[in-house]
C-alpha positions as CSV (number, residue, x, y, z in Angstrom):
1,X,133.4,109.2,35.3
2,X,133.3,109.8,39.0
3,X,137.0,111.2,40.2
4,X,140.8,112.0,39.1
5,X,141.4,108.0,41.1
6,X,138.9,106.3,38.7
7,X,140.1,108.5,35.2
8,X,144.1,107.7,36.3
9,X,143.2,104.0,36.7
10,X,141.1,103.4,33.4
11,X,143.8,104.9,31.4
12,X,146.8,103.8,33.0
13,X,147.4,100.7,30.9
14,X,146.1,103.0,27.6
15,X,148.5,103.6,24.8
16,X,150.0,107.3,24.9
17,X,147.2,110.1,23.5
18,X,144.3,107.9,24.5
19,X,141.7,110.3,26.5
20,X,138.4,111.3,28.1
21,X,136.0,113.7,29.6
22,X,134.4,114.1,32.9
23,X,132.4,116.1,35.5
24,X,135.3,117.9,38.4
25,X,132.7,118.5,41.6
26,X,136.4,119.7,43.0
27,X,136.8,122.3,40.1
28,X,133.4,122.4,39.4
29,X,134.0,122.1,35.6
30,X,134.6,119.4,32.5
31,X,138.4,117.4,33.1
32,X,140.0,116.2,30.0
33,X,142.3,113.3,31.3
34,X,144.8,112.1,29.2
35,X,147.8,109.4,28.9
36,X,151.1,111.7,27.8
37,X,153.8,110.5,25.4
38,X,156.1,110.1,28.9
39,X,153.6,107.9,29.9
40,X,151.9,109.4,32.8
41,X,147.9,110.4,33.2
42,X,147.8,114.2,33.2
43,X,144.5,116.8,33.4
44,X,143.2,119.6,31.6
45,X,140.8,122.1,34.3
46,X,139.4,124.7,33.8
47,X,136.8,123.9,31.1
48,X,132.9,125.2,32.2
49,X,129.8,124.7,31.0
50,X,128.0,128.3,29.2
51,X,125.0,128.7,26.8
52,X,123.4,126.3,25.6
53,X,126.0,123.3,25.1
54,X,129.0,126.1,24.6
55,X,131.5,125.5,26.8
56,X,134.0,128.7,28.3
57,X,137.8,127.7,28.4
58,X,140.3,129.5,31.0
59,X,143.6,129.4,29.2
60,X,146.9,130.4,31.5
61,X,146.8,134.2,32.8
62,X,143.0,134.2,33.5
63,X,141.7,134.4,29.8
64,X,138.4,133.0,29.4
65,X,137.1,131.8,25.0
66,X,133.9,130.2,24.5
67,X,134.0,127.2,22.4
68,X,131.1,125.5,20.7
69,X,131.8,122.7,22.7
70,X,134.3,120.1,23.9
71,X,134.8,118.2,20.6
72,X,135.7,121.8,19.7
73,X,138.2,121.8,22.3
74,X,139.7,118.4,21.7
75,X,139.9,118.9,18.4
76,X,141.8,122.4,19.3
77,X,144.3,120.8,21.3
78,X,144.6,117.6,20.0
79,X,147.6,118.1,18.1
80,X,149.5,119.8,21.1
81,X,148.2,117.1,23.9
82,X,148.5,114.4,20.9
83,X,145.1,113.0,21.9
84,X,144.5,110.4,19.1
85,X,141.6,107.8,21.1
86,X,138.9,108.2,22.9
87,X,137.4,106.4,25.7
88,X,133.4,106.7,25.6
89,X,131.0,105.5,28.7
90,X,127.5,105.2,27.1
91,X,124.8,103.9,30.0
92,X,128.5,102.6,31.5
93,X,129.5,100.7,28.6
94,X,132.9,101.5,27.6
95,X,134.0,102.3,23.9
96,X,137.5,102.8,22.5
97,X,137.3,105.1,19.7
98,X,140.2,106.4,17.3
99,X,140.2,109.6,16.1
């Protein structure tokens, strides 16, 4: 996934919830991009990589919590983001997974 353009245009025709991850060179860290329940393509900053494939999350007010990894953090907020399908680029082949 190169940019916020290219992440807004693959899911704008998605159904609400669908989502993926990508490299920010702007915020130097991991995007989560998702479709809302309103309808519009929103972003989750502020996720960098740490140890080994751990990743360090800074939540609102500066905190900073390791997770294991991003399926950790998806799985974390997937209930409050209601991220329910996942778009995977493998070798850039697209897959459309449900969760």
């Amino acid at each position: 996934m190169k940019n916020r353009e290219t992440a807004e245009e693959r899911l704008q025709n998605m159904e609400a919830g669908t989502f993926l991850s990508r490299w920010s060179a702007n915020s130097r860290s991991y995007v989560v991009s998702y479709k809302t329940q309103e309808g519009r393509v929103a972003h989750v900053a502020g996720i960098f990589p740490a140890e080994g494939e751990s990743i360090d999350v800074e939540l609102t007010g500066g905190n900073i919590i390791r997770m294991s990894g991003i399926l950790e953090f998806i799985n974390r907020r997937r209930t409050e983001l209601c991220l329910n399908k996942a778009i995977v680029t493998v070798f850039d082949v697209e897959y459309n997974t449900k969760l």
